[in-house]
LOMAR-423469 format. One record per residue (C-alpha): residue number from 1; x, y, z. Coordinates in steps of 0.05 Angstrom, whole numbers, plus 5000, padded with zeros to 4 digits. Layout:
# residues N
 pos east north   up
 NUM    X     Y    Z
...
# end
This chain:
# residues 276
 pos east north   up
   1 5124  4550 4870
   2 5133  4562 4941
   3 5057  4580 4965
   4 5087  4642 5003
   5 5068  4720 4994
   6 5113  4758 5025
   7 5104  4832 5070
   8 5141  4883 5105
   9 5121  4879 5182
  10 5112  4829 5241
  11 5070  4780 5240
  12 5001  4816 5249
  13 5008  4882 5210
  14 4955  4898 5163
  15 5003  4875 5097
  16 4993  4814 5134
  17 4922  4826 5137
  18 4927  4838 5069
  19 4953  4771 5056
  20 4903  4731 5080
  21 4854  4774 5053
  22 4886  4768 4978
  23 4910  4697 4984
  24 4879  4664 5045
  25 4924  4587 5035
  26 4975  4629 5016
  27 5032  4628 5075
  28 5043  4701 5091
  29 5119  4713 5104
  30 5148  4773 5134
  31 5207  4817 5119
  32 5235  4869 5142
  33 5237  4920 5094
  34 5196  4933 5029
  35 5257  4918 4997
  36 5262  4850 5029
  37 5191  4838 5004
  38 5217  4851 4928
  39 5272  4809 4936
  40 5232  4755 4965
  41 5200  4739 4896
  42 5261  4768 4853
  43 5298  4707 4890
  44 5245  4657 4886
  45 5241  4655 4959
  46 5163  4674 4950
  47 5113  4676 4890
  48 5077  4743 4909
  49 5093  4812 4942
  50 5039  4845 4976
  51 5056  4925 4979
  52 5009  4980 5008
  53 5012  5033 4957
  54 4966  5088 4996
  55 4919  5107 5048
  56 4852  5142 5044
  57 4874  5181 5108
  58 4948  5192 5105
  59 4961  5185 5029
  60 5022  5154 4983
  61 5051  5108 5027
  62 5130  5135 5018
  63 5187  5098 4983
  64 5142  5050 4942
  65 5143  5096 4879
  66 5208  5095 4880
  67 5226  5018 4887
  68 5164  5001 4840
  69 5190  5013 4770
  70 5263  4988 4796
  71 5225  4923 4826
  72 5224  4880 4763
  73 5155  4853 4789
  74 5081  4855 4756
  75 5023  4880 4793
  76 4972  4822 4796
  77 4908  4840 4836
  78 4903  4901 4879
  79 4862  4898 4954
  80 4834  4943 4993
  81 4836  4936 5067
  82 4791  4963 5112
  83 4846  4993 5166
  84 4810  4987 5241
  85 4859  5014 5288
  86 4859  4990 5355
  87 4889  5006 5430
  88 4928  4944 5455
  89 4959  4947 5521
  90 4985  4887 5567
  91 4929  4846 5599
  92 4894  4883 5657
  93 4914  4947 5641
  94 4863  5002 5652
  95 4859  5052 5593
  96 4865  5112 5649
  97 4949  5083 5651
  98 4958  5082 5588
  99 5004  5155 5571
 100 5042  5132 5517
 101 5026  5093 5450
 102 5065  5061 5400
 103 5062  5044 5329
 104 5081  5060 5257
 105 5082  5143 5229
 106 5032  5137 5176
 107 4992  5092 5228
 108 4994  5152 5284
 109 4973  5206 5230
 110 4910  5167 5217
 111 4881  5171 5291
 112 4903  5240 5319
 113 4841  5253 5348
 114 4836  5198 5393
 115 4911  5209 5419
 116 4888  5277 5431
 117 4818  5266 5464
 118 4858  5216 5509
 119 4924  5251 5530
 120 4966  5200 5497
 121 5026  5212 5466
 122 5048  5188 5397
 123 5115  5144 5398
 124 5145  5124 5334
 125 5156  5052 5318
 126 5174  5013 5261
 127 5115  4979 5245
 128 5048  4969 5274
 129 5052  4895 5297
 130 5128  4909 5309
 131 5106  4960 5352
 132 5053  4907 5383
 133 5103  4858 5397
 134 5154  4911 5431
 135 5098  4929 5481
 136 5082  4850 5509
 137 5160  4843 5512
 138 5174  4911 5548
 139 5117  4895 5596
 140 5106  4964 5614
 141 5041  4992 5622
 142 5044  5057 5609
 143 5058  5042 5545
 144 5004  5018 5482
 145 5012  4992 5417
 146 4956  5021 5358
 147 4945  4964 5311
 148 4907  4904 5283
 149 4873  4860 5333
 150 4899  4804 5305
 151 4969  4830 5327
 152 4932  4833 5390
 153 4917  4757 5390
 154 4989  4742 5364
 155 5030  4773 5424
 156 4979  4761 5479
 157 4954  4838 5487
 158 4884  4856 5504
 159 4833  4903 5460
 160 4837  4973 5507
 161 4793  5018 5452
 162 4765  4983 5386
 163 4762  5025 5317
 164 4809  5090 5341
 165 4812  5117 5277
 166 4792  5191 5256
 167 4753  5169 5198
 168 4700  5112 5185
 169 4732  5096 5118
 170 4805  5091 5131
 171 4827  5041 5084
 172 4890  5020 5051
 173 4899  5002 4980
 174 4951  4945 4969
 175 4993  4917 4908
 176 4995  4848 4896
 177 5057  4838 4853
 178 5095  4778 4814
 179 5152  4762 4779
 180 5112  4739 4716
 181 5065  4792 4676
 182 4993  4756 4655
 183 4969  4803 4601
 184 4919  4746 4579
 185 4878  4749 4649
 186 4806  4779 4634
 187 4753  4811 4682
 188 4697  4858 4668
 189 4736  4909 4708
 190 4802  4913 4684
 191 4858  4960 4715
 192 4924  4990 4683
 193 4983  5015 4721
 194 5039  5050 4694
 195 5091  5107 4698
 196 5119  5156 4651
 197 5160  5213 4645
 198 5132  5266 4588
 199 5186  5299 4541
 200 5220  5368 4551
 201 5166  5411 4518
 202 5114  5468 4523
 203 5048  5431 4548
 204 5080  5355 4550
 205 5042  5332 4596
 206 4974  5361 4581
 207 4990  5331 4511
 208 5005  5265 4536
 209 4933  5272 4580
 210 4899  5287 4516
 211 4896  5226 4492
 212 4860  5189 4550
 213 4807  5247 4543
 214 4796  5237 4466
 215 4785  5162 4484
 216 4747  5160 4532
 217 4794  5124 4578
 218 4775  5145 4651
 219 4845  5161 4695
 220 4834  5139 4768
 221 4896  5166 4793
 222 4949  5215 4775
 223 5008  5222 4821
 224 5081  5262 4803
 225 5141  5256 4847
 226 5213  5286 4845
 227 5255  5237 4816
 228 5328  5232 4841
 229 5315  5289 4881
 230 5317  5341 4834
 231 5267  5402 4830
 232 5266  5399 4752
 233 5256  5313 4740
 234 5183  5290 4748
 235 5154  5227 4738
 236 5080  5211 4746
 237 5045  5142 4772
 238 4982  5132 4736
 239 4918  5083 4747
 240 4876  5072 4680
 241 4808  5033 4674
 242 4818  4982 4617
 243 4864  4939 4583
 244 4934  4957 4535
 245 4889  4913 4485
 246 4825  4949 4485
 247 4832  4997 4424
 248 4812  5065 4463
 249 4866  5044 4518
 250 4914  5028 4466
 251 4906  5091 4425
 252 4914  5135 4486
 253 4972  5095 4513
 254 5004  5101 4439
 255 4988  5184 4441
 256 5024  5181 4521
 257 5084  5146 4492
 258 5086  5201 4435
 259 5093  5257 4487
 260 5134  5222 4532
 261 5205  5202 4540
 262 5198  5143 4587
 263 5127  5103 4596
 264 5122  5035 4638
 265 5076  4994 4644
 266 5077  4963 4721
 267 5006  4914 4714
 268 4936  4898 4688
 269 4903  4865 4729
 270 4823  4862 4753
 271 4788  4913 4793
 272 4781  4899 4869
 273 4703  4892 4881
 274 4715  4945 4935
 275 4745  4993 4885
 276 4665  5012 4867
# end
């Protein structure tokens, strides 16, 4: 065991955020990419991947369906953090200066208003606490950062405009994954992720839904995608409450796998208290 949990971002992004807030002795360690992250824990390098999945605002957070069923890794938990975007500009600087701020795309979608309100432009970064970090070592101050103010207390940046964000719930929903499954963990909430591509027929997939219907198995989420990039291949991401074992779950799971020619089963893990 290494005691890490690994993220994509600085130091100071909200996946780090999410970190501490999932595992707080854990040591949060970054990487670049959220394949990096996978890797991390494919190659023993850490024991956990923390991956943000979606946002209330902005929505799917891109790539991750992709790289999920491909990943090898378990989903664990799941966390939801509260996203507070924040102005950060070099010490001193008046907000008046500021014309230009920085940070991550699905970041900038989430506080238009503000930009707008303000006569700032959007610039595209990386990351948010990437972004943070370029801003204290450009030392212009012209220039912002939007992120977490703990990024703000890791490169030395001061708070310009607390809580930026167009809506009062913005939150992020985030993946704790592993490279062992624990199908024995119990909670009174219990969550099941999976994927699955129906079968080439008339009414596959409102076949395949039938089942959790009949059960009374209540679907959370429901998401298709392209696969591959073609027009004509669609897989669908799925959230279920309840466990593989518990015998509604299981017959509806058994009636999906009937209909479909590809199912996978990605985690089962407890329901974040937030989640109600």
């Amino acid at each position: 065991m290494t005691g890490r949990i690994a993220f994509q971002g600085e130091l100071g992004a909200y996946s780090h955020q999410a970190c501490r807030q999932a595992r707080p002795l854990m040591e949060a360690m970054p990487c670049a990419t959220f394949e990096d992250v996978i890797e991390a824990v494919r190659s023993n390098r850490a024991d956990l991947a923390a991956l943000p999945i979606e946002n209330s605002t902005y929505g799917r957070v891109p790539d991750l369906h992709r790289l999920l069923p491909e990943s090898g890794l378990h989903i664990v938990d799941e966390a939801f953090v509260r996203v507070h975007i924040n102005l950060l500009a070099l010490p001193g600087t008046p907000l008046h200066t500021v014309r230009r701020a920085m940070s991550h795309p699905v970041l900038l979608g989430q506080c238009r208003g503000f930009l707008r309100d303000n006569n700032i432009e959007a610039v595209t970064g990386l990351d948010t606490a990437g972004s943070a970090k370029h801003v204290a070592e450009l030392g212009e101050p012209s220039l912002a950062a939007l992120a977490s103010e703990l990024a703000g207390e890791i490169f030395g940046l001061d708070v310009l405009a607390r809580h930026v964000e167009d809506h009062g719930n913005n939150t992020t929903r985030f993946l704790i994954m592993s490279r062992e499954a624990d199908l024995t963990r119990r909670a009174d909430r219990m969550m099941t992720s999976f994927m699955f591509r129906v079968r080439n027929i008339p009414a596959a997939l409102y076949k395949a839904m039938g089942g959790f219907a009949t059960n009374g198995v209540n679907m959370t989420k429901l998401e298709s995608y392209m696969l591959d990039g073609s027009f004509t291949a669609t897989q669908f991401f799925a959230d279920i409450e309840g466990h593989p074992e518990d015998p509604n779950v299981k017959l509806a799971l058994e009636e999906l796998e009937y209909f479909s020619s590809f199912v996978s089963v990605l985690g089962v893990y407890p329901a974040e208290l937030q989640r109600a």
